[in-house]
MARMIMAR-881490 format. One line per field, with one value per residue (C-alpha): residue number from 1; residue in one letter; x, y, z. Coordinates in nm, 3 decimals. Layout:
REM MARMIMAR-881490
nr = [NUM / ...]
rest = [A / ...]
px = [X / ...]
py = [Y / ...]
pz = [Z / ...]
REM end
This chain:
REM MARMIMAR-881490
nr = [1 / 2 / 3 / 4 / 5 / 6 / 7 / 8 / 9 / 10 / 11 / 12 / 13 / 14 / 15 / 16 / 17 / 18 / 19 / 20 / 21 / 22 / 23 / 24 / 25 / 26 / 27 / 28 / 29 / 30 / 31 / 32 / 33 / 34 / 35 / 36 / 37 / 38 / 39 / 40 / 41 / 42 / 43 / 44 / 45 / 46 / 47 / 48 / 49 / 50 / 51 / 52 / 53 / 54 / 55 / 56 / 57 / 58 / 59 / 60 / 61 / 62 / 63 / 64 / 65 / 66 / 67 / 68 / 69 / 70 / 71 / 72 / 73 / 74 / 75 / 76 / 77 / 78 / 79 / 80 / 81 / 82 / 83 / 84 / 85 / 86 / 87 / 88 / 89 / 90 / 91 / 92 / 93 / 94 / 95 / 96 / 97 / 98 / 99 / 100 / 101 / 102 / 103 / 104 / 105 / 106 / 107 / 108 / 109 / 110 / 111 / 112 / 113 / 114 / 115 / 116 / 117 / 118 / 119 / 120 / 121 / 122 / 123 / 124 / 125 / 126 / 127 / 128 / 129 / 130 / 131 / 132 / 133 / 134 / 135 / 136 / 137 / 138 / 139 / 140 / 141 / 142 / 143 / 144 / 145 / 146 / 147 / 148 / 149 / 150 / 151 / 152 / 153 / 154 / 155 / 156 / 157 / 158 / 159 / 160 / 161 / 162 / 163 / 164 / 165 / 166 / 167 / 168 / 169 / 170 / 171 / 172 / 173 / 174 / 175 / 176 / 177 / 178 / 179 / 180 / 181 / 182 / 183 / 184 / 185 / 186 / 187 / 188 / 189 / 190 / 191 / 192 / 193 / 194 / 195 / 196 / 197 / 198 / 199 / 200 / 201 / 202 / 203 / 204 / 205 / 206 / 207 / 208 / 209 / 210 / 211 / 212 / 213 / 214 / 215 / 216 / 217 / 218 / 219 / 220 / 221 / 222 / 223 / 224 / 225 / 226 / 227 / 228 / 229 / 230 / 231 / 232 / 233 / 234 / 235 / 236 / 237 / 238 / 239 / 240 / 241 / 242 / 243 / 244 / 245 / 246 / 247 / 248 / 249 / 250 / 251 / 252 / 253 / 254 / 255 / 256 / 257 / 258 / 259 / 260 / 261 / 262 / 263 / 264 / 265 / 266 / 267 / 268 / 269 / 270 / 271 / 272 / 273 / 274 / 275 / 276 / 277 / 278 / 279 / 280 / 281 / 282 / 283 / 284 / 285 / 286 / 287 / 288 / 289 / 290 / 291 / 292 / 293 / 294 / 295 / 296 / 297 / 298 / 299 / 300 / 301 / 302 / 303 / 304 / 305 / 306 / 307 / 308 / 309 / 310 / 311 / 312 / 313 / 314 / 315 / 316 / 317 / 318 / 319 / 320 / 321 / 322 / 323 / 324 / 325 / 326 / 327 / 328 / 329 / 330 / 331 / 332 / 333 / 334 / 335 / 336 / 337 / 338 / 339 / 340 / 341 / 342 / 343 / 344 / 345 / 346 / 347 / 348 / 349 / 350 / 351 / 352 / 353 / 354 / 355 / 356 / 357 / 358 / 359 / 360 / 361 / 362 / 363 / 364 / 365 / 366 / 367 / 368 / 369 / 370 / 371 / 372 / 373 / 374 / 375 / 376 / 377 / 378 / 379 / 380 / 381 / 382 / 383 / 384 / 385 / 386 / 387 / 388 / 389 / 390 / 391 / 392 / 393 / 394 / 395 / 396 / 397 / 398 / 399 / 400 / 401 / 402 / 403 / 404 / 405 / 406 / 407 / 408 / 409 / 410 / 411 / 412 / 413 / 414 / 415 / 416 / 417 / 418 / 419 / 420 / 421 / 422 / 423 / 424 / 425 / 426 / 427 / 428 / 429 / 430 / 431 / 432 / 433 / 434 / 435]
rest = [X / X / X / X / X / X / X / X / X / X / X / X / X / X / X / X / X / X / X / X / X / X / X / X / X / X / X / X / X / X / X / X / X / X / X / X / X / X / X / X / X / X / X / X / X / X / X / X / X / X / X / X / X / X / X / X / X / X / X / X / X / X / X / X / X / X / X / X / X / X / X / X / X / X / X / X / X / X / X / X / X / X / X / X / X / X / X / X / X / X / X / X / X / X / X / X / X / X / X / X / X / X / X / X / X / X / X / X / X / X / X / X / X / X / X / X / X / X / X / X / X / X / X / X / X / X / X / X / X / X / X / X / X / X / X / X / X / X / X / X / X / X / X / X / X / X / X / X / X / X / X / X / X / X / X / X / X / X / X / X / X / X / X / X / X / X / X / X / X / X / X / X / X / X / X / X / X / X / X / X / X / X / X / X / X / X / X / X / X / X / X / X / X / X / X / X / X / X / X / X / X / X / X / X / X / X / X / X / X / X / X / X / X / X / X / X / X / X / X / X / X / X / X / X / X / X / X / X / X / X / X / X / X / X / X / X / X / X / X / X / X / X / X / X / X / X / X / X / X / X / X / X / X / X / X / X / X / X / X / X / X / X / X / X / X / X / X / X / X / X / X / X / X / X / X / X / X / X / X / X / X / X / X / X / X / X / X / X / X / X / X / X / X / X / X / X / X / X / X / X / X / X / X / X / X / X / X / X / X / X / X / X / X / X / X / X / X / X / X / X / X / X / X / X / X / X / X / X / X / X / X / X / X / X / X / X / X / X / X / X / X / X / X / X / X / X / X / X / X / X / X / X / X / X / X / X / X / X / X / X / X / X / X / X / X / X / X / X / X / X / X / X / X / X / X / X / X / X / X / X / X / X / X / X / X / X / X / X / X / X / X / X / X / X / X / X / X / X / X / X / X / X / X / X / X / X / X / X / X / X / X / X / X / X / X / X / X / X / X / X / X / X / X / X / X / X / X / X / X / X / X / X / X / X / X]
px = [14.254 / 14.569 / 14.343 / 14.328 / 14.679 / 14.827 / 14.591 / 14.688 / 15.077 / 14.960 / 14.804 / 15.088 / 15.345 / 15.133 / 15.108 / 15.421 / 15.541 / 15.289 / 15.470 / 15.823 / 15.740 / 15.736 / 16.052 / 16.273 / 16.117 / 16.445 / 16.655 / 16.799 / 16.527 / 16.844 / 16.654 / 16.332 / 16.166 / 15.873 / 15.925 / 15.627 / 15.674 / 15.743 / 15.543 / 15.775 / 15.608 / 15.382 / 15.074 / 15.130 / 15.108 / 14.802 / 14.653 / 14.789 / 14.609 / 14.340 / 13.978 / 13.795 / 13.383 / 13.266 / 12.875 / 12.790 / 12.454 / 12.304 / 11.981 / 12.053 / 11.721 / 11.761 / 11.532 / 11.660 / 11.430 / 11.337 / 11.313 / 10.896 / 11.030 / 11.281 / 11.557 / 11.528 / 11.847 / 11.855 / 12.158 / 12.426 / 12.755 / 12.951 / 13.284 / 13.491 / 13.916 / 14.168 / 14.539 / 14.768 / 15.037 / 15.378 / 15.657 / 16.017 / 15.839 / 15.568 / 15.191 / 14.859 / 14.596 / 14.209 / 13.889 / 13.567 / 13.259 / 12.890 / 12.686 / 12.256 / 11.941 / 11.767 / 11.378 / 11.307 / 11.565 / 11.302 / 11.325 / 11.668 / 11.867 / 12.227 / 12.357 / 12.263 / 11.878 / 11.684 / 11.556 / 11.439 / 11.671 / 11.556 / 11.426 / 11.144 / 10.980 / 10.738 / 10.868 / 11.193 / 11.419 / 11.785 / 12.128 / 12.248 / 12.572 / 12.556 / 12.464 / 12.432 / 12.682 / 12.937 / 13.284 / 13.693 / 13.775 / 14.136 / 14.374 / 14.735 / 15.095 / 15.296 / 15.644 / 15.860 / 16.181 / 16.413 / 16.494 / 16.267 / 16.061 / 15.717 / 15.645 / 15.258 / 15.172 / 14.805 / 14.500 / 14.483 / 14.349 / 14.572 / 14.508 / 14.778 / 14.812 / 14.410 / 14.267 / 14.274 / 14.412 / 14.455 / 14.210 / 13.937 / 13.605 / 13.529 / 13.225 / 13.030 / 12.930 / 13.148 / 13.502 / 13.743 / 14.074 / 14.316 / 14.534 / 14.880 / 15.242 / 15.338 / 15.653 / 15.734 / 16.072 / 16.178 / 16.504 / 16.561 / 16.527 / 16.160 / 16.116 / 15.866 / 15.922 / 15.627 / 15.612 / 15.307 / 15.218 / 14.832 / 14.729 / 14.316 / 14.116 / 13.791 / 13.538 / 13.290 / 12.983 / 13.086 / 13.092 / 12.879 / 12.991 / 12.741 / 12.746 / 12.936 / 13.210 / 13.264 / 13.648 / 13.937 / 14.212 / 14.531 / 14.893 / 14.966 / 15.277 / 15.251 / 15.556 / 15.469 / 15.757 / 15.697 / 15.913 / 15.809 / 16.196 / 16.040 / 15.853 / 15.495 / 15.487 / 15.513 / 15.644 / 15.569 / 15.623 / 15.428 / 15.434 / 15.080 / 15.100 / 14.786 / 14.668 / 14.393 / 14.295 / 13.897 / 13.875 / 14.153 / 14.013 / 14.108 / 14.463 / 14.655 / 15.027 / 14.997 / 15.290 / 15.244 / 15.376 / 15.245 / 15.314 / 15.096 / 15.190 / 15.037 / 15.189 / 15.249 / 15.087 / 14.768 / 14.560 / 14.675 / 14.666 / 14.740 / 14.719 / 14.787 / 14.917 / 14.936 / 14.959 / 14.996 / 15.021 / 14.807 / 14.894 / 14.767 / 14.940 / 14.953 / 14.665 / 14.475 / 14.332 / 14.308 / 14.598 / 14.587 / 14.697 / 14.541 / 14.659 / 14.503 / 14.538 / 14.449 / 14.487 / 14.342 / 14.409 / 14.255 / 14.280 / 14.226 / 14.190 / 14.121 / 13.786 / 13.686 / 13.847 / 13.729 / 13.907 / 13.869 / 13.973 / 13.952 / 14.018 / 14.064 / 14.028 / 14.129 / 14.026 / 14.233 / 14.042 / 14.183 / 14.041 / 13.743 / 13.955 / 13.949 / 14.166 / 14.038 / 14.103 / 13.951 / 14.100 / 14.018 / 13.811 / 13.555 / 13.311 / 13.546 / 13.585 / 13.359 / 13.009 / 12.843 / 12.573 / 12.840 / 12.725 / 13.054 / 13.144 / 13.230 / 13.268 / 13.602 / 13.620 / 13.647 / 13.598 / 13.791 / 13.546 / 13.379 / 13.418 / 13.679 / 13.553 / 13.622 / 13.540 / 13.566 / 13.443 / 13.455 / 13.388 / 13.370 / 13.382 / 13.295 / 13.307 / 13.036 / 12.850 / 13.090 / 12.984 / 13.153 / 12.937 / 13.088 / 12.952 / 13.022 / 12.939 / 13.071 / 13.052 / 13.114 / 13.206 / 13.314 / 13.728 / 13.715 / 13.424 / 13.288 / 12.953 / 12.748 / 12.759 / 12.544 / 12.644 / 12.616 / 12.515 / 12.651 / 12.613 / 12.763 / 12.727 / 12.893 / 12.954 / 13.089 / 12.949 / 13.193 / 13.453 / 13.245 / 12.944 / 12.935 / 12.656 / 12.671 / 12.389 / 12.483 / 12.307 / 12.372 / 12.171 / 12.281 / 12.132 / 12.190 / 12.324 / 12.307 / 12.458 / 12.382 / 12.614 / 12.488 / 12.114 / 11.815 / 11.626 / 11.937 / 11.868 / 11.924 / 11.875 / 12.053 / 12.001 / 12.188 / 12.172 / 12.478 / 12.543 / 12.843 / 12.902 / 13.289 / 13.462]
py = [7.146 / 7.255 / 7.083 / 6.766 / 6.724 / 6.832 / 6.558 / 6.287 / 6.345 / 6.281 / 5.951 / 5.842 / 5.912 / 5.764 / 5.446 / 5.418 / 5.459 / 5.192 / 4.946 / 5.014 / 4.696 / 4.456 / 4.627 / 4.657 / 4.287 / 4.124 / 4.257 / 4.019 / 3.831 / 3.972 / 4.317 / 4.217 / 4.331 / 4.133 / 3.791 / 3.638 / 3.336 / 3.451 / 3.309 / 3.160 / 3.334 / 3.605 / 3.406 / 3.211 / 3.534 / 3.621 / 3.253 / 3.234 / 3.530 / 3.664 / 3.777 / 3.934 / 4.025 / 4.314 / 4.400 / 4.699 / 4.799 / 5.137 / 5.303 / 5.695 / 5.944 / 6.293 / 6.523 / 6.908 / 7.211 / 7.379 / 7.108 / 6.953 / 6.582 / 6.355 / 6.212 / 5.783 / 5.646 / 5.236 / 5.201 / 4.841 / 4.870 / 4.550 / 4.549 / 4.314 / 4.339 / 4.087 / 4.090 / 3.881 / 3.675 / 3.827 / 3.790 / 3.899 / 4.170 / 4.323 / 4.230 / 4.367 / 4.473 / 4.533 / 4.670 / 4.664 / 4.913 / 4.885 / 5.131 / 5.075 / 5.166 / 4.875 / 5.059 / 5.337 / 5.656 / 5.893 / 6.029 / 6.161 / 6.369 / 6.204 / 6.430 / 6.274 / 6.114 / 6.434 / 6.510 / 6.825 / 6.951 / 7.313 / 7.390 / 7.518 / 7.384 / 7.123 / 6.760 / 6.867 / 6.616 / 6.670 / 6.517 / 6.210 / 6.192 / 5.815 / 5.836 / 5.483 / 5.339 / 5.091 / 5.226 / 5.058 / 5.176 / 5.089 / 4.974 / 4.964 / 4.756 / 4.714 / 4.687 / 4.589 / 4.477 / 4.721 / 4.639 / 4.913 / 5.080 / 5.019 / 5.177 / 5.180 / 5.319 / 5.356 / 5.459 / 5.345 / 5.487 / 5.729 / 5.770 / 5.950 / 6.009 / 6.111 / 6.138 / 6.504 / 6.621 / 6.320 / 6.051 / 5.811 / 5.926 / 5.571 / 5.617 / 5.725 / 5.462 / 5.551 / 5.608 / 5.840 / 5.728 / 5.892 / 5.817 / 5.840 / 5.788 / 5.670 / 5.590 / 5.478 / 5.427 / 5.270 / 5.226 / 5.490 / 5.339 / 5.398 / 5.673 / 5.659 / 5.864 / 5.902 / 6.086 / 6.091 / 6.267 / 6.248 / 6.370 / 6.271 / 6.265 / 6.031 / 6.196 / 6.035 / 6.174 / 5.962 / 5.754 / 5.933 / 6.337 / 6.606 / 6.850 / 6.824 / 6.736 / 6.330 / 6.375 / 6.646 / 6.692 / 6.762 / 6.858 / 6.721 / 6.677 / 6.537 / 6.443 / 6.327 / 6.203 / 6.018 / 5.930 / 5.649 / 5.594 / 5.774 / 5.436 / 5.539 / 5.881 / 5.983 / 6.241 / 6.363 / 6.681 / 6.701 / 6.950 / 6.920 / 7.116 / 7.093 / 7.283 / 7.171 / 7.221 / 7.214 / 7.415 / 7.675 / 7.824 / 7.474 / 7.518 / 7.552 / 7.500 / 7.349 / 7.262 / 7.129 / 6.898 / 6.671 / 6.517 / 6.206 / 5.993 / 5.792 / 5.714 / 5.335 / 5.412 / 5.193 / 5.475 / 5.545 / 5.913 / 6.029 / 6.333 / 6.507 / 6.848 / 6.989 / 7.267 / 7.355 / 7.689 / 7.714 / 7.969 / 7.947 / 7.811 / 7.709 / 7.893 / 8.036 / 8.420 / 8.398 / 8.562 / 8.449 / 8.291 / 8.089 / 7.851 / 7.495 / 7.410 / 7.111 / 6.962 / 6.681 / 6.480 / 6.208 / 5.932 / 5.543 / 5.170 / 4.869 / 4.909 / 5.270 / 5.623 / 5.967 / 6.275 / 6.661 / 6.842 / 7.177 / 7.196 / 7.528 / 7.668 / 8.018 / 8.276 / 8.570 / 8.866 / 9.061 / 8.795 / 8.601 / 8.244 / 8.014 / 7.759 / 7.448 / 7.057 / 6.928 / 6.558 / 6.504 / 6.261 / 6.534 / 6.315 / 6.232 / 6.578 / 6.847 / 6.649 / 6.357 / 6.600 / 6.674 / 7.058 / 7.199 / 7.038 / 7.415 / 7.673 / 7.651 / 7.275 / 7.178 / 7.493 / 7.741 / 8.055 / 8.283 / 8.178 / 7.978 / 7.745 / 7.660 / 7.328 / 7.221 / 6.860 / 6.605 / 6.267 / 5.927 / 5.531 / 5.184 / 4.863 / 4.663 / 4.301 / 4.260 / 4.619 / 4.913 / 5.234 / 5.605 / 5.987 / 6.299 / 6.664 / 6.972 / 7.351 / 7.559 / 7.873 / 8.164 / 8.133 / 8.504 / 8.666 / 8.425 / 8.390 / 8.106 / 7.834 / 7.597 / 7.237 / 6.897 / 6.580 / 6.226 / 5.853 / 5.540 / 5.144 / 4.873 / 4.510 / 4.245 / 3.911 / 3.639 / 3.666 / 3.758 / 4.036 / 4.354 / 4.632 / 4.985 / 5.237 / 5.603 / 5.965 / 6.292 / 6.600 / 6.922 / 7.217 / 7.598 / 7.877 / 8.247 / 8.246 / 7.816 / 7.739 / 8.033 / 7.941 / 7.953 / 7.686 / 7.440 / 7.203 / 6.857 / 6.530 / 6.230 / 5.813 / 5.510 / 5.162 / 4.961 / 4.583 / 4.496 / 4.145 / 4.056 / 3.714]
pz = [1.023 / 1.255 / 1.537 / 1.334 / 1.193 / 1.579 / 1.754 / 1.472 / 1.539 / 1.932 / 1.798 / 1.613 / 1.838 / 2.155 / 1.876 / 1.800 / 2.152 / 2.292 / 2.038 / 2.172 / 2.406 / 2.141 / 1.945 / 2.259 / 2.371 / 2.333 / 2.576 / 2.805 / 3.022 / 3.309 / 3.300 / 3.368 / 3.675 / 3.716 / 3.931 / 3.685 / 3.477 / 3.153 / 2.791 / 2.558 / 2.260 / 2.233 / 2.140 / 2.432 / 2.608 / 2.474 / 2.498 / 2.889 / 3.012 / 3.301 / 3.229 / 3.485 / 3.425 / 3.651 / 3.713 / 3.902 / 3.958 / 4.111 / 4.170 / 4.203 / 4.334 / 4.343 / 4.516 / 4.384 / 4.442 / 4.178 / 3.956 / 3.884 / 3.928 / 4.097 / 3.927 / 3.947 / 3.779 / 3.768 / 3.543 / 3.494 / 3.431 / 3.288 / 3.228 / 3.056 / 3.145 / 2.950 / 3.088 / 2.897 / 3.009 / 2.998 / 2.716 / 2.715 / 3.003 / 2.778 / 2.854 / 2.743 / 2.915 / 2.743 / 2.934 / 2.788 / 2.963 / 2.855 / 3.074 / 3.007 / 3.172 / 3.322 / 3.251 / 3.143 / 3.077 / 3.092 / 3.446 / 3.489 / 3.258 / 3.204 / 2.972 / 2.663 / 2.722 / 2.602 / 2.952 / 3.015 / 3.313 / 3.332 / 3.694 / 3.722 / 3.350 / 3.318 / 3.401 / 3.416 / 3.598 / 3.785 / 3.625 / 3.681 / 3.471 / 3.378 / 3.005 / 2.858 / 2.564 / 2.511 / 2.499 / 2.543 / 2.882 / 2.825 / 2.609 / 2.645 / 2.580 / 2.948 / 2.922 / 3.243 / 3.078 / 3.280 / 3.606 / 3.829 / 3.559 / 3.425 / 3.083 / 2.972 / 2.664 / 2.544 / 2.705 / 3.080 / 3.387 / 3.595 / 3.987 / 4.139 / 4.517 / 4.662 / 4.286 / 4.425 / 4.086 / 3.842 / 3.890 / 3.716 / 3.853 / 3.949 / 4.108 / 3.784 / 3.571 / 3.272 / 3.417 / 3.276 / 3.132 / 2.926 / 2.593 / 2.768 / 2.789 / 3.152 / 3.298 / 3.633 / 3.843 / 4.139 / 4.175 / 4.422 / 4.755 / 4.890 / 4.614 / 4.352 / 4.041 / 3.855 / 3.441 / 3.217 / 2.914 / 2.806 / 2.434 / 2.468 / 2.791 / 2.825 / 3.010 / 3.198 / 2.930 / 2.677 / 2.422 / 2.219 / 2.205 / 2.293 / 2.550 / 2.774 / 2.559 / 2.593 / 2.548 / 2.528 / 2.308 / 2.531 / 2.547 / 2.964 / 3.108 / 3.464 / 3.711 / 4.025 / 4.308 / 4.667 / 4.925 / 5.193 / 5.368 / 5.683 / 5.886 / 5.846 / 5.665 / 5.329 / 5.153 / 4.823 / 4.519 / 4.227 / 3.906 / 3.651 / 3.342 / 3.158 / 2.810 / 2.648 / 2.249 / 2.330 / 2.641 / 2.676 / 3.011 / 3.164 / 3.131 / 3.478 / 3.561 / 3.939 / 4.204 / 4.495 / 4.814 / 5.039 / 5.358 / 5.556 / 5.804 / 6.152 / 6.478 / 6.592 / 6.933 / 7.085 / 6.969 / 6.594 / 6.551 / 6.170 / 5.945 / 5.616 / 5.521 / 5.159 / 4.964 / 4.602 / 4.356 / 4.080 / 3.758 / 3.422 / 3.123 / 2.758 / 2.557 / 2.895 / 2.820 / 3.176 / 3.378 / 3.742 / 4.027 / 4.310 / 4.612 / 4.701 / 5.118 / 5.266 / 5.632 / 5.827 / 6.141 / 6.356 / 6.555 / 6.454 / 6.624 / 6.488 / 6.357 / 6.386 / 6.326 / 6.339 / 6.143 / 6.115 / 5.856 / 5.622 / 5.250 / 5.048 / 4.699 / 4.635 / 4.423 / 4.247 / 4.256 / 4.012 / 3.758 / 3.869 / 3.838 / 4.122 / 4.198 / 3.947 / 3.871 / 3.555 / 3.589 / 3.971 / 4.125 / 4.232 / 4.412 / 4.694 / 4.757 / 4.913 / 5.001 / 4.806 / 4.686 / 4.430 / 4.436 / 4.367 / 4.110 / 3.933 / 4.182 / 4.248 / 4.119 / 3.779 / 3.577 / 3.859 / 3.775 / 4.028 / 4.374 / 4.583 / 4.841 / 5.234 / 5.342 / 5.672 / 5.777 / 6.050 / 6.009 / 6.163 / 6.065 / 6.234 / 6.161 / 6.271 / 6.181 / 5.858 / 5.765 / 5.741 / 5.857 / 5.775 / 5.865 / 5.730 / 5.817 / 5.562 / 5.620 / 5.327 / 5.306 / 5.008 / 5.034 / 5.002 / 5.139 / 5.411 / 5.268 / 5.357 / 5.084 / 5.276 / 5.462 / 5.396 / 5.596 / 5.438 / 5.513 / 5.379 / 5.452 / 5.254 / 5.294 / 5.111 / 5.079 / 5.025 / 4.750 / 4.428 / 4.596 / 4.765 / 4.847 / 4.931 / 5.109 / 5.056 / 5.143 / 5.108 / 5.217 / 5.126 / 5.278 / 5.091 / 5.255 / 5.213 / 4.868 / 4.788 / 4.482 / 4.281 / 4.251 / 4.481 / 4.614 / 4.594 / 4.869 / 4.767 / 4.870 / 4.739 / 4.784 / 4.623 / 4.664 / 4.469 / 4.390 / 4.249 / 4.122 / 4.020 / 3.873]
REM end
């Protein structure tokens, strides 16, 4: 019951807060920020407004050892977004997601099909975390009425800086948003001050709840601040503190920096350093602490680039807790294969990870072509945690189509991701369709 009445204050106040737009709407048309022409009423807002339809197709196979079959995934996304015009500098913005299985469901597990994913039983199948349902993706009240600040209050997606920490898992087919207060500011010069508070998460195995859980209840406070007055590099400090009502052992406190930039030579070299510090917080049992390093650098021309780079979770021994980030964009991190999406990832338990990668792009024939090679490694003891081999190729076609090829072959090492017979192959082939 505390659970209840604590998330229905969160509601209320992220409702009433979303409707400050319309209440403070009169201010003088002076403050506002945006150079947009502005409705004369709010239904002519509403009436005068953009609708975009998305399709995005995918066929997923998985080849896992130790599991009897293949996973074949051949899922559609639509998607349905509605921005309204602006009035007195507060807009709208709707998004509508249907996910469904085009054939049958059967031979893949996505989290909620019924699919035996056991290894080593009977027709058992690997995951494919794409579980079909119709949900709102987001739905929130923009208010730019102040000269330099955007206020959004609702649920919306949140992607700040690499995804590395806060981001919208956009390459599943149900993306994760979050029921948030957001605030941002620039009227520092070249500074970008960044606040959000988030009371419910959306997790990418919804709609319907099961296991995993399809959303989390939340007490978040993120600040986030970036600096871009240096030509070509960028500096930036950011503070996370996250609790959680539904999965205490999730809660971190994480503080970290950041600095990117390239040189404007013939040959563009470029590179990023970070580092962050990692405690826990709010209703953790968990008493640890753990580091998160990062460093890459390359070289770039006009249509190709190559990079090499190493990226680092740590462990605390004293308490078996890694290093974790339960809102990140995980797939653009640490192989395709997506096998680390726990050790030292989301829930931070057991081992840290090493990752050091090189890769390479081209552009060729109106395609772009990328390579990737990973080498993991325990943070702590060295052990071999196996390497990874990926491959992309995308194109667009014209203003309205675009297709992707992508593979990924992970091979275990000494110690895999804490299984046997781990190695994995994985294959998509993506249309997307947008108007």
């Amino acid at each position: 019951m505390a659970h209840n009445d604590q998330r229905n204050r969160k509601l209320s106040a992220l409702a009433a807060a979303a409707a400050l737009p319309l209440a403070g709407g009169a201010v003088s048309a002076q403050a506002q920020s945006s150079g947009s022409e502005q409705a004369a009423t709010p239904m002519e807002a509403l009436v005068d407004a953009d609708v975009d339809l998305n399709f995005r197709y995918r066929f997923e196979n998985v080849d896992q050892e130790g599991f009897e079959e293949e996973a074949n995934a051949s899922t559609l996304k639509s998607r349905l977004t509605y921005n309204s015009g602006t009035w007195q500098g507060a807009s709208l913005t709707m998004e509508f997601d249907h996910v469904t299985a085009v054939g049958s469901d059967k031979n893949y597990f996505d989290t909620r099909n019924g699919v035996t994913n056991t290894k080593g039983f009977d027709g058992s199948h690997p995951t494919v975390a794409d579980p079909e349902g119709a949900n709102l993706n987001q739905a929130y009240l923009q208010f730019e009425g102040l000269a330099d600040t955007r206020f959004r209050g609702g649920r919306q997606r949140i992607l700040l800086d690499n995804q590395r920490f806060v981001g919208g898992v956009g390459w599943r087919q149900n993306e994760q948003t979050y029921d948030a207060l957001t605030l941002q500011n620039t009227a520092l010069p070249d500074t970008t001050l960044f606040y959000g508070y988030i009371g419910h998460v959306n997790r990418i195995f919804g709609p319907d709840d099961d296991t995993p859980p399809a959303d989390f209840n939340t007490d978040t406070h993120l600040l986030n601040a970036k600096y871009t007055g240096l030509p070509g590099h960028t500096i930036a400090g950011y503070s996370y503190w996250m609790d959680f009502e539904d999965a205490v052992a999730l809660a971190n406190r994480t503080t970290g920096a950041y600095v990117k930039g390239e040189f404007d030579l013939a040959i563009t070299p470029f590179y990023r350093l970070e580092y962050a510090d990692q405690s826990d917080h709010g209703d953790n049992p968990a008493d640890y602490d753990a580091e998160y390093l990062h460093a890459f650098a390359g070289v770039k021309g006009q249509r190709w680039g190559a990079k090499v780079g190493v990226e680092e979770l740590t462990e605390d021994d004293g308490s078996n807790q890694a290093f974790r980030t339960p809102y990140a964009t995980l797939h653009a991190f640490q192989g395709f294969a997506d096998k680390f999406l726990g050790t030292g990832g989301f829930n931070g338990t057991g081992t840290g990870i090493t990752d050091t990668y090189v890769s390479g792009n081209v552009s060729l024939f109106g395609a772009t072509f990328a390579a990737f090679y990973h080498d993991f490694e325990a943070e702590d003891s060295g052990d071999d945690l196996g390497d990874e081999i990926d491959l992309v190729a995308k194109r667009s076609f014209g203003d309205h189509f675009g297709g992707l090829i992508k593979y990924a072959d992970y091979s275990s090492g000494d110690q895999g991701t804490g299984t046997s017979n781990d190695d994995t192959e994985k294959v998509w082939l993506q249309l997307t369709a947008s108007f």
